[in-house]
N, C-alpha and C positions, 0 to 999 in steps of 0.2 A: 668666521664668515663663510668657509668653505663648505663646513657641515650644515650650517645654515641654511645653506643654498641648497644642498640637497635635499634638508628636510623641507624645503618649499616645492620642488618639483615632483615628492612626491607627493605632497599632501593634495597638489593640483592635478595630480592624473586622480588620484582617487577621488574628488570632487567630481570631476568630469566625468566617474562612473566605473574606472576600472575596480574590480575588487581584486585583492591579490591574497593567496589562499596556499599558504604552505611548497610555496615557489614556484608559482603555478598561476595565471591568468584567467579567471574564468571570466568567461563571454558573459554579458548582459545581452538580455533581450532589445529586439529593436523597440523604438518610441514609435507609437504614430506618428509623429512627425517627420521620423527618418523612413518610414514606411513610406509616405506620400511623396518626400523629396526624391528618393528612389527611383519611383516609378515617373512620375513626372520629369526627372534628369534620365532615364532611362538608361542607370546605372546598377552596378551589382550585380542581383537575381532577375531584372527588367531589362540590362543588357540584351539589345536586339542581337541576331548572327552576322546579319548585312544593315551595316551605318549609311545613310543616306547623308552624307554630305555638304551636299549644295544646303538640305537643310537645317542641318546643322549650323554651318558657317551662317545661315539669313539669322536663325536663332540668335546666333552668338553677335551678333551684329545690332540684335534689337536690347542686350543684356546691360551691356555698359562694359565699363572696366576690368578686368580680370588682375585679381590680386595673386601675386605669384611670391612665395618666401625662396631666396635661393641662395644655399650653402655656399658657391660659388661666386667669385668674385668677376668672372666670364660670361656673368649676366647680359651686357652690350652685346655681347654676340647673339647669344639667345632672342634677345630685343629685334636687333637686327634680322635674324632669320625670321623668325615670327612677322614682321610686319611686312616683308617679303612676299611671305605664304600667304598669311590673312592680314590686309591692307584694311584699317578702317574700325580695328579692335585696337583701344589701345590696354597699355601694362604698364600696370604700377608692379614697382619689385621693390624688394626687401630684402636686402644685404644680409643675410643672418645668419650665423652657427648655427648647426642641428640641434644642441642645445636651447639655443635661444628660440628655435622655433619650436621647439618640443612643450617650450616654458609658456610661452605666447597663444599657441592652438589651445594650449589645456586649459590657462588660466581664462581664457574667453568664452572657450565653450563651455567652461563650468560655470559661468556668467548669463550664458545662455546668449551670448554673441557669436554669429556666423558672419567674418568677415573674409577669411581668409579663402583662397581657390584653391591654388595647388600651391604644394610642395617639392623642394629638392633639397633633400638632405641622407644624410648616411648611415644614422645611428640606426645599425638594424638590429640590438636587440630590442630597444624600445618599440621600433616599429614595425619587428614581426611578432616579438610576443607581447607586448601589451594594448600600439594606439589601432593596431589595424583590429586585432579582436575584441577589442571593444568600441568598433567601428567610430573612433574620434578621424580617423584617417578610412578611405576607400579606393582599394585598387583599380585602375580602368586599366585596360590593354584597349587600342586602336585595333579593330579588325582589320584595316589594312595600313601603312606606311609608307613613306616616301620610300622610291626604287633608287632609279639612277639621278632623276630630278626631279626636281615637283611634279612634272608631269604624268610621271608615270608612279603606278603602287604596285607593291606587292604583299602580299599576306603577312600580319607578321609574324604569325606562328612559324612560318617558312622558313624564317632570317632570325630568329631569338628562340635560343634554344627554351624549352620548358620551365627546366630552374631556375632562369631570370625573367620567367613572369605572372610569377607572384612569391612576393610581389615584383612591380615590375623594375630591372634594372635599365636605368638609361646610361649609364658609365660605372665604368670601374678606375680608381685612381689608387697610388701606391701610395707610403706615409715612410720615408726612408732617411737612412743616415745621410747628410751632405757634408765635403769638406770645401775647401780653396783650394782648385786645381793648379791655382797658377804661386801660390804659397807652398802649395806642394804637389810637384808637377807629376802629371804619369809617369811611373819606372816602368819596365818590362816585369821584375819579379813583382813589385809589390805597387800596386794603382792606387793606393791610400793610403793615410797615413795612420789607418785604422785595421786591425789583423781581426778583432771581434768587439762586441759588445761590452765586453768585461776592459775593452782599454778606456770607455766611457767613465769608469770608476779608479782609475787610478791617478798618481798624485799627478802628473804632468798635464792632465787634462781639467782639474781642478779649479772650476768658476768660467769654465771654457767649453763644456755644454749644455748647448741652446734648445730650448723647447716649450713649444706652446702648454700654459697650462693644464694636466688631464683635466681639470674640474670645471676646464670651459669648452672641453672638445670629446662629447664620448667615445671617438675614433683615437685619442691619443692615448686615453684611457684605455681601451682596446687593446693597443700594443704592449703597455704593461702589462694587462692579463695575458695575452699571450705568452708574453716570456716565462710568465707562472707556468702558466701551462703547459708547455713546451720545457720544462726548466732539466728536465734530462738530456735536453739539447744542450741546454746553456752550460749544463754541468760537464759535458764532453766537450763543449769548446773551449772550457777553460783548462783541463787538463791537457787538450789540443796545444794552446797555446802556452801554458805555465809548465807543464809536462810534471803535473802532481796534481791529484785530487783536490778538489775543493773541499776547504774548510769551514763548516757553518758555523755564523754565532750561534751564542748562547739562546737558543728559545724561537729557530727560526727553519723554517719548515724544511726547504728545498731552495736548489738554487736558483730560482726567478726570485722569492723574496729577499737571497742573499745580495742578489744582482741591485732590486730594489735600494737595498737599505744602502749599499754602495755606494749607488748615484746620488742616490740624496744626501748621506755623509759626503760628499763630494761637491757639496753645495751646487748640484746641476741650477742656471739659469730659467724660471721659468718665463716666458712673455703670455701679452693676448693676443698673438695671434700668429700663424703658420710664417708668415711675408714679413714680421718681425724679426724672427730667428733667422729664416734664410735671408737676410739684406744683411748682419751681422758676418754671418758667415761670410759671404759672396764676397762682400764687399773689397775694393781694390785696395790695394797699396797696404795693405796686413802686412806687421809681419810677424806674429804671435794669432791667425784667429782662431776662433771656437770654430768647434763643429757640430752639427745639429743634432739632436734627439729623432725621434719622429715626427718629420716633417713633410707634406704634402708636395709627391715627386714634381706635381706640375709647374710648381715652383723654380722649374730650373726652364719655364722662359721667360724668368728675368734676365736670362744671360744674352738675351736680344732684344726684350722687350721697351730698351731706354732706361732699365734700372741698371745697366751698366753691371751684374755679377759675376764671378767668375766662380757659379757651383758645379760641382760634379758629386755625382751618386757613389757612394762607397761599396758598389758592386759584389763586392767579394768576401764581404764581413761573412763573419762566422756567428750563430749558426745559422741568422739571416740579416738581409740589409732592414728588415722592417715589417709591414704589414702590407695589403692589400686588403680596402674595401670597396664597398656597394654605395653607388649613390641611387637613389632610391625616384621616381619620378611618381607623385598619388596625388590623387582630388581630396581637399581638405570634408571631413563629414559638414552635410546641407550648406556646400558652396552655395553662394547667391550667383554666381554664372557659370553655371554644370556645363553647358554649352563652348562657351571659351577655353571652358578648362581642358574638356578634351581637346580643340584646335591648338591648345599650348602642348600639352603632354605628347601628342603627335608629331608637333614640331620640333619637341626634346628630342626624340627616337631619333632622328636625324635623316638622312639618308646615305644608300651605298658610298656615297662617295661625297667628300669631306669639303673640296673643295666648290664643289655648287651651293654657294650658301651654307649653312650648319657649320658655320666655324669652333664651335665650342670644341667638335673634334679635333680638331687643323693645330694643334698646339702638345708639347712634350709632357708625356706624363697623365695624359687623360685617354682611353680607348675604349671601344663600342662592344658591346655584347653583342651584334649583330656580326652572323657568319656572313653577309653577305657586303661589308665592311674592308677594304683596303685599307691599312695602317698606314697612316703616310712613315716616313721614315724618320725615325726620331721619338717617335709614338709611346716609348719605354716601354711596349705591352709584354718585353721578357721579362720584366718586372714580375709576372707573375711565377715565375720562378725560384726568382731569390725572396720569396716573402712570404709570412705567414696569412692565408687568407683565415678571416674572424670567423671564431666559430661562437655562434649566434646562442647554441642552448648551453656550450660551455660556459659562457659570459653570466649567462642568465640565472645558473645554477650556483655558478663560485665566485663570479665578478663583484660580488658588494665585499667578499671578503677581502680580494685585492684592493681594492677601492678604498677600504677599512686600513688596510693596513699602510696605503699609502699617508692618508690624512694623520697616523699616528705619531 
């Protein structure tokens, strides 16, 4: 069922027009159709320098509903902010995996159905090398963004740096190991109960970690390529901690794939979904629990949110806690409310300051690509530290091998 699935999402981007050409993307021509919607949404190459506003917002006003897919389960918030800013536009959302919207956008517009507006989701090698260049997806940047409060804007070139936009980053979130802080409580020498990656594979841990399926999360998938990638790290962290070289099986590359075959010999748990594995974890009154695989840092304000957990980040694993991605903010190609969509995606950006509305910020484990952004405290943004951020053309080029060898 698993290879299934993937032989169906690709068959559906290629429907919808990507060709794919010796590892390589090539662009399709625009339709007239995406020509006129272009210029009439006055997106892309038609993008004015200075947005008018007021008229925008009367537009987005006369349009109807704005369909928004979002990765994010912090959608309320979003909801909330938005109806704030723009009172009188309403949002229908869509709870969905990047996955699922990956599956969704393709199979419709290969259908020749334009429902969707914007997206928020992560998976950026899908969405820089294949739906943005074969314009199933289109980048907007706001020429200006909220400041200090609605009130005021500032440019956002000013406040996001270049390489998040394009395309454009509305947040970055971590994907890390968690344990039971209170199962096992911080020591001074050792704050987990975890020294590296490679204790994920061994017998004590054995049906004891947790993790969202890769085949329904390209971001979890991700961090398995990584570790491939990286696997000269993984290879010195195990002699870090074993103090003897790693010994490969029989017929197996490097050590991320030894790592691989590991965990999976190790019957690792997979769930659907991120908040399944860390409520496992978290959960009170353990006294044997699992600890997670790669699981989305934000996840740890369950530990005030009413889910009652006691997670904590495994900080100091060797030779990382995890990954770091991109969640990605784009106007679905010939939205039917081009208008709303930008009034959403502006309202994504958020502003300076977290606590005037834009709560999506205001919570552990989610932080703003914006320099001009106060972290509240708690923010995890030194997560970017301890994690591998995804690299997008490595994925692109060797990722189906990983991918390959996991489903084997």
């Amino acid at each position: 069922m698993k290879k299934l699935g993937l032989v169906l999402l690709v068959s559906l981007i290629l429907s919808a027009g990507v060709l794919v050409c010796a590892g390589t993307a090539q662009e399709v021509p625009l339709t007239p159709e995406q020509d006129a919607w272009l210029q009439a949404a006055q997106l892309g190459p038609y993008q004015p320098e200075t947005e008018d506003w007021d008229a925008i917002y009367e537009a987005a006003k006369g349009e109807g509903t704005v369909v928004f897919y979002s990765v994010t389960s912090m959608f309320p918030l979003i909801i909330e902010d938005f109806e704030k800013a723009y009172p009188g536009i309403d949002v229908e959302v869509y709870d969905m995996s990047g996955n699922e919207q990956v599956e969704k956008l393709t199979r419709e517009q290969g259908a020749g159905i334009f429902d969707a507006d914007v997206l928020l989701l992560s998976n950026a090698t899908t969405v820089i090398m294949e739906l943005l260049p074969q314009h199933l997806l289109w980048n907007y940047v706001p020429a200006t963004i909220f400041g200090a409060d609605m009130d005021h804007l500032v440019n956002t070139s000013d406040v996001i740096d270049a390489q998040y936009l394009s395309p454009l980053v509305n947040s970055f979130e971590s994907k890390v190991v968690f344990y039971n802080y209170v199962t096992y409580p911080l020591l001074l020498l050792r704050p987990s109960p975890l020294t590296s990656l490679w204790d994920l594979t061994l017998p004590e841990w054995r049906q004891r970690v947790q993790m969202k399926d890769p085949m329904l999360a390209q971001e979890t998938m991700n961090f398995i390529q990584m570790v491939v990638k990286y696997s000269d790290a993984m290879a010195a962290a195990y002699k870090d901690q074993f103090g003897e070289d790693l010994v490969l099986s029989p017929g197996i590359e490097n050590a991320g794939y030894e790592w691989i075959k590991r965990l999976v010999a190790n019957d690792i748990v997979l769930t659907n979904s991120d908040g399944t594995a860390a409520k496992a974890v978290g959960a009170p009154g353990q006294e044997n629990p699992p600890v997670t695989g790669s699981v989305a840092s934000s996840k740890l304000r369950y530990n005030a949110d009413g889910h009652g957990t006691n997670l904590a980040i495994a900080w100091d694993l060797e030779p990382m806690a995890g990954i770091t991605k991109s969640n990605f903010a784009l106007i679905a190609n010939r939205s039917p409310h081009p208008n709303a969509a930008k009034l959403l995606i502006r309202v994504l950006m958020g502003a300076s300051s977290a606590g005037d509305g834009f709560g999506m910020w205001d919570v552990p484990g989610v932080w703003s690509p914006r320099t001009d952004y106060t972290a509240p405290i708690g923010s995890l943004d030194a997560l970017q530290e301890s994690t591998w951020f995804i690299d997008t053309s490595w994925v692109y080029q060797y990722g189906t091998a990983v991918q390959d060898f996991w489903l084997s």
